[in-house]
N, C-alpha and C positions, 0 to 999 in steps of 0.2 A: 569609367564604368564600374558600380561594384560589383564585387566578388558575387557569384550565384552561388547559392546553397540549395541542395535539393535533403528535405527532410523526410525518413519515413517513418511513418506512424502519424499520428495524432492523440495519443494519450497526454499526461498530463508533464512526464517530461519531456518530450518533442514540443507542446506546445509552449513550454517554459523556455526551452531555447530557444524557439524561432523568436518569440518577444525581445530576447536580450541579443539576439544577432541582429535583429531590425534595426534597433535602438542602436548598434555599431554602425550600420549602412549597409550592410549586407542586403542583398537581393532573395528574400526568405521563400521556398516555396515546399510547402507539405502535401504529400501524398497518403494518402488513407484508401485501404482496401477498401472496409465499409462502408456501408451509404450513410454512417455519420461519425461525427468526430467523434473523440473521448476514450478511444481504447477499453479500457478495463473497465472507464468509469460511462459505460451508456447507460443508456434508458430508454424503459421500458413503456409504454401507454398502453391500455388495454381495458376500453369499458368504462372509461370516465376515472381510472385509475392510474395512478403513477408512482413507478417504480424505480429507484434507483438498481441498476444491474451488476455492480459490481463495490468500490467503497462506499461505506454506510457512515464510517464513523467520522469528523471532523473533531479533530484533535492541534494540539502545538497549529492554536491560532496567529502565535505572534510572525511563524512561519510563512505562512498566510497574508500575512499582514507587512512581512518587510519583502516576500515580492512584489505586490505592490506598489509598494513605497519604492523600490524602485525607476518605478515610473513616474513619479511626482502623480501616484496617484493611493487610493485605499479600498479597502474592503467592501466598505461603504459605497463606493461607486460603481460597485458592481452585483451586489447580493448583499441583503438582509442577513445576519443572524440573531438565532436566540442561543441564550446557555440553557440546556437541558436539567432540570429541577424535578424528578432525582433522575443523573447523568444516567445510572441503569441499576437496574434489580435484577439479583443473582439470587435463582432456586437452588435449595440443596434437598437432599434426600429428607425424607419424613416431613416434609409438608414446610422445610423449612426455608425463610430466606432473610436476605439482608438489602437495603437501600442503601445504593451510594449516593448521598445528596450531592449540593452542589457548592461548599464551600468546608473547607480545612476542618474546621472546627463540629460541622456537623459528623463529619465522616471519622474523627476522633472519639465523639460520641458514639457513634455506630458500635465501633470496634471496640470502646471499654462498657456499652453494654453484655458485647456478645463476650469479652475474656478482661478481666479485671486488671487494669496495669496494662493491657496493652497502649489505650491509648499515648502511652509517656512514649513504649516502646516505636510506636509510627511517627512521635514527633521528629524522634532523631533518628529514624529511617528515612523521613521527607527530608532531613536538613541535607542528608549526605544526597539524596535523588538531587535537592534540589542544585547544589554545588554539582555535582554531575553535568547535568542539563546544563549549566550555566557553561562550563568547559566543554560539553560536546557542539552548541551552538557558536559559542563565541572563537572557537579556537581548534576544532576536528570537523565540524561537518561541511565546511566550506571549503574543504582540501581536496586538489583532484587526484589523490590517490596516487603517485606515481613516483613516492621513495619514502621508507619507513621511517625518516626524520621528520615527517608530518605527526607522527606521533609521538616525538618525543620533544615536551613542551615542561615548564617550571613547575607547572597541575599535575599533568599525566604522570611526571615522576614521580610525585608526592602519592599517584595513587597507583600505582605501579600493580601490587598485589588484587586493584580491583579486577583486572585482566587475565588475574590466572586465579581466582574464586569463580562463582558461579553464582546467580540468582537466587538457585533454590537453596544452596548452602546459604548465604548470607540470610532470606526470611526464615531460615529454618530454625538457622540458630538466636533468633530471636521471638517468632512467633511457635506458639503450639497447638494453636484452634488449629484442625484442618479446614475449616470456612474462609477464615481470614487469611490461611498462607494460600489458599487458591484464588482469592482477590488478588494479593499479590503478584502471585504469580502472573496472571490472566495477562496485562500490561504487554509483557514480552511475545506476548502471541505473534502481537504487530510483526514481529523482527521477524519469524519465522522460522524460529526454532526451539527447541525444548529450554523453560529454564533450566533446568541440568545442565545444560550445551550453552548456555549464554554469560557471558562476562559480567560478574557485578556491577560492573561500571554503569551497564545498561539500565540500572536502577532508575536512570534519568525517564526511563518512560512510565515510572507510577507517579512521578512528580509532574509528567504531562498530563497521568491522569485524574489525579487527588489534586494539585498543584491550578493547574490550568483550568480545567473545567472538560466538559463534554457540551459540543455546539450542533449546531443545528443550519445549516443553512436555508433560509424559508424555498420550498420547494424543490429541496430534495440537492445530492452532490453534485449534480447533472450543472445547478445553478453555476457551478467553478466555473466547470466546463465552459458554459459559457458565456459568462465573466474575463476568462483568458482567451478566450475565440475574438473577442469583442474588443482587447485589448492589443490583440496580435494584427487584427486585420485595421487595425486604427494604427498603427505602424508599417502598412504596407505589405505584409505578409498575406502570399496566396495557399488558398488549404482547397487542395482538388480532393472529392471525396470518389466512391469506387474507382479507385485508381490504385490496384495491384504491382508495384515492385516485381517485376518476379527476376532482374536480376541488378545488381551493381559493377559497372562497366571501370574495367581497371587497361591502362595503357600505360606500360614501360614505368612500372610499379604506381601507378601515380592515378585513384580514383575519379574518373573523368564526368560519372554521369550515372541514367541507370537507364532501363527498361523497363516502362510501365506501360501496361495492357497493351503489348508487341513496339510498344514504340519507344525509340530511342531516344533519352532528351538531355543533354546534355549539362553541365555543371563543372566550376570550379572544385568546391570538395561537397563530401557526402554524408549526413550527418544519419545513423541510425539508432531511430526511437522505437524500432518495433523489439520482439523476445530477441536478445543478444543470439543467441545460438541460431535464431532461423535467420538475423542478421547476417552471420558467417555462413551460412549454405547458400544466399544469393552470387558467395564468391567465388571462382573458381577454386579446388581444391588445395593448390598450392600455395595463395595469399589469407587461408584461415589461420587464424593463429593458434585458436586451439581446438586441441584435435575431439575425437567424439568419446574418444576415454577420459578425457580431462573433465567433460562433462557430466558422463556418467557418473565418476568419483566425487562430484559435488555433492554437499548437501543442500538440498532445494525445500523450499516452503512450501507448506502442503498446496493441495490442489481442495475444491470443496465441489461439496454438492450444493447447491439453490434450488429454492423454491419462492414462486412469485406467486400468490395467493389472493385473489377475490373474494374477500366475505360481504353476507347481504345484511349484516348487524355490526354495531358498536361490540368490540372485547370488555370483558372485566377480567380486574386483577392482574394485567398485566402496564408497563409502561413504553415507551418509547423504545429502548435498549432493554433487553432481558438476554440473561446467559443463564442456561440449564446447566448445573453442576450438577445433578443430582445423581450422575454416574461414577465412575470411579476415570479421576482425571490424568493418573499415570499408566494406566493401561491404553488408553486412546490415545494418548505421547509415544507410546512403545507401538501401537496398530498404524503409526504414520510414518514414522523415524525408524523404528528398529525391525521392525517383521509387516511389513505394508501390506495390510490385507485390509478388508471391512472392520469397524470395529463393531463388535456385537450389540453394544451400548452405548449409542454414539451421546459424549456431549455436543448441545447445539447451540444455537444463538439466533434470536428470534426478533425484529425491529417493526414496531406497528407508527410509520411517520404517519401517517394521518390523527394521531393520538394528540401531536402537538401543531399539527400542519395541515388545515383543514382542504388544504386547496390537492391534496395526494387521494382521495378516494373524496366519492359523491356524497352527498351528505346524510349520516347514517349509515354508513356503513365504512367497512376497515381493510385496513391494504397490511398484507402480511409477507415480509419478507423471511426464509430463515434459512441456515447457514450451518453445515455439518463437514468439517475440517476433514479431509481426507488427504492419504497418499498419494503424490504423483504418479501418474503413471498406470493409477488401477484400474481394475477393470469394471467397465461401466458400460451399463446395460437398462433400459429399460423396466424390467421386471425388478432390478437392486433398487433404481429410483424411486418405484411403486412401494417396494420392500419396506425403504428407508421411509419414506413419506410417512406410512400408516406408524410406524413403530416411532416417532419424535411428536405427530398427532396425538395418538395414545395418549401418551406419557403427557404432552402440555393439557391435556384437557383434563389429565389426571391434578395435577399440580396447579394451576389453576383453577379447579372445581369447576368447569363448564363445558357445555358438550359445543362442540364448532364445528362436525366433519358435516351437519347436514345445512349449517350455515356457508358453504363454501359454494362460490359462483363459479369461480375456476380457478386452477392453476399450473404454470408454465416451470418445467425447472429448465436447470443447467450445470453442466457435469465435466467432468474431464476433455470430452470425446468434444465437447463447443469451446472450452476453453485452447484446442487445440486449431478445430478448424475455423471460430472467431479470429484469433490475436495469436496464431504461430504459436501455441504456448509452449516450451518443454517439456515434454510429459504432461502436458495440461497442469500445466503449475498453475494457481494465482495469485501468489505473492515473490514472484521471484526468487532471488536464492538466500537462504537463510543466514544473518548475520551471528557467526559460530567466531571463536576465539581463530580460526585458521582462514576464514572469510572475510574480515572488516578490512577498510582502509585498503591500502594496498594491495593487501592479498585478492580483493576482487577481480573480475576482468574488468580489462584498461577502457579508459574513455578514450583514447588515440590508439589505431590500430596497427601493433609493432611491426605490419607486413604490407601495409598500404600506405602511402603516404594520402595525407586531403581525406583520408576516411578518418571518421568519429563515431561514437556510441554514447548514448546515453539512455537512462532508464534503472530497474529497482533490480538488475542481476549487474551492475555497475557499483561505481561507487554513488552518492552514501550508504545505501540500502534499498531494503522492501518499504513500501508503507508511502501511501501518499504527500506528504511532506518530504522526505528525502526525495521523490520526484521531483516536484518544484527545485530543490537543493541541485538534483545531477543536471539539470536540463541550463541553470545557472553556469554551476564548474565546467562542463563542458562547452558553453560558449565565451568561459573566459579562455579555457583552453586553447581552445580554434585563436582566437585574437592575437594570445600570446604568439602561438607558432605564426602567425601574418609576421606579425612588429619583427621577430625574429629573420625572418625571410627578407623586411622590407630594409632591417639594420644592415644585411649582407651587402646593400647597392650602397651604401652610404658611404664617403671617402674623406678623409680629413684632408 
């Protein structure tokens, strides 16, 4: 008989590991609160509109590309993409902005339009991203985190110093526009945390973003979702949907099973993909491994405000991906990180998929997503939403030249206080925990839980990180995980 695995969640690394636990013989079965799959990454319909509810951006396709290929299968078999031409346009203050296109050479042009001699400077800032990337893929992000000689490799020694510099130091000292060192910067959002606070190393994600392109998958990120649903259950994997967890049943150290919507179901071990932390309160007190100060002392990825937006017209002036810079960008760094309040002037980020995906709003008219980074944890109310709403309105209709508030049909947000009672979140995070120089790699919490045995974690407050690709990455590492400890277990009966 195989092994039964009961999985909780459905996001997109629960969904990554049940496929590679299938594909061992495991007996895969996911449970999901909500009435659909996808965690962070639902979706939304409303009016002949469709919206992606949580990741927008489709990045580090090759990612993308060798989970699949893990299955004797591709991208291709499951979702269309396009590359996004130009990837996105960033407004800045006084009316101004810049195109990121969609290849090296345009985007070199970009930047030695806007500062003379930058572009030589971006070339050999891509060489080093891209040597990065090439190391963080081929030889760190596939590591399950679990002794700090994963880090020390024949590359990583060589960049040794990249780990105790920082982001913004490294564009700093070679860019002077502030336009183009907040492109730069921008990259590292992903990770969730302040360039100031991020490793140079991590350069690798402007080379995912210059480098690789900006995609699109035709309708919408939901398509992933399910692309991997389609691929999981074509390996025998069952996904029960409102089906609540509310606890993980441990016997004589040893995770047996769990409880969901009162009923007890039993299981060889127990993998959890839901927020790591509400993972550990389904435990009893005694087999958590970390306690609620350890958590609190982390640094976490912001939490955001959303807005889902109905307009009865086509937009102008704007593209697929737009970032508002046009505030001051280290003060809203310090209003999330450093002193968590509202920030007065919020930078936003703004994605109209029907711009290039005709099949996301009805025809002639535009689906508007947008995106205001905030502190975990804050306080969120109503009357703030309404607040924030009219005040990043304003300003886009400013900076765009066109009036939209009486074009609007409707719209839906989402804030802290959902991102908590959605998906458990910590503080209503939605990027999990920020990958900081004292977080990466090992220093994360563990995929094998040091006080249960048959229990596992996986997900974006794990190892690799935040950011939808390292999902795919943890949901992988921890089902090699699990396997290892089997073979280990099975070598014990073995006799010469």
């Amino acid at each position: 008989m195989p092994k039964k695995i009961i999985v909780i969640g459905s996001g997109f690394s629960s969904l990554s590991a049940s496929c590679y636990l299938a594909q061992l013989g495991y007996d895969v079965t996911i449970f999901e609160k909500n009435d659909t799959i996808g965690g962070r990454a639902r979706q939304l319909k409303k009016e002949g509109f469709t919206f992606d509810i949580g990741p927008s951006w489709y990045w580090m396709p090759d990612v993308f590309e060798s989970f699949f290929n893990d299955f004797n299968a591709s991208v291709s078999d499951y979702y269309q993409l396009d590359k996004l031409n130009p990837a996105y346009k960033v407004f800045f203050e006084n009316n101004e902005s810049i195109l990121i296109k969609d290849t090296l050479d345009k985007i070199y042009k970009a930047f030695e339009n806007e500062e003379e001699g930058s572009s030589i400077k971006l070339k050999k800032f891509i060489r080093t991203a891209q040597n990065n990337y090439d190391i963080a893929i081929k030889n760190l992000v596939y590591r399950p985190g679990v002794s700090p000689l994963e880090l020390v490799t024949k590359d990583t020694l060589m960049r040794v110093k990249q780990f105790f510099s920082t982001i913004s130091k490294e564009v700093r000292k070679e860019f002077k526009n502030k336009k183009l060192i907040q492109i730069l910067e921008f990259p590292v959002l992903f990770l969730g945390a302040k360039p100031s606070d991020t490793p140079s190393f991590y350069s690798f994600m402007n080379y995912a973003d210059f480098g690789l392109g900006t995609w699109h998958p035709r309708g919408g990120m939901y398509q992933v979702i399910l692309g991997i649903k389609k691929l999981a259950e074509s390996l025998g994997v069952t996904i029960c949907t409102n089906s609540n967890v509310e606890k993980i049943l441990v016997k004589q150290g040893n995770a047996t099973g769990v409880i969901v919507n009162s009923t007890t179901i039993a299981s060889d071990m127990v993998l959890c993909g839901a927020d790591y932390h509400h993972g550990e309160t389904l435990l009893p007190l005694e087999y958590r491994q970390y306690s609620e100060k350890y958590w609190e002392n982390k640094v976490f990825a912001p939490s955001a405000l959303l807005f889902y937006v109905g307009f009865n017209k086509k937009l102008d002036n704007v593209h697929h991906h737009n970032l508002f810079f046009d505030t001051d960008f280290d003060q809203h760094a310090k209003n999330i990180y450093d002193q968590p309040t509202w920030p007065e002037e919020p930078l936003f980020y703004a994605n109209f998929t029907s711009i290039t995906d005709p099949t996301s709003a009805p025809e002639g008219k535009e689906n508007g997503f947008f995106l205001i980074p905030l502190a975990p944890g804050i306080e969120d109310t109503d009357a703030l939403r309404e607040r924030y709403f009219e005040k990043i309105i304003t300003r886009f209709e400013k900076l765009t030249n066109q009036n939209i508030k009486n074009a609007i049909i409707f719209k839906e947000s989402f804030c802290v206080k959902d991102f908590i009672k959605e998906y458990n979140s910590y503080k209503g995070n939605a990027y999990g925990m920020a990958n900081t120089l004292l977080q990466t790699a090992f220093l994360r919490p563990k995929l094998k839980s040091k006080r249960v045995n048959k229990l596992f974690f996986t997900g974006q407050l794990t190892v690799p990180g935040p950011g939808v690709p390292p999902s795919l990455i943890s949901g992988k590492l921890v089902a090699g995980l699990i396997e290892a400890q089997q073979n280990i277990k099975k070598s014990q009966f073995i006799t010469t």
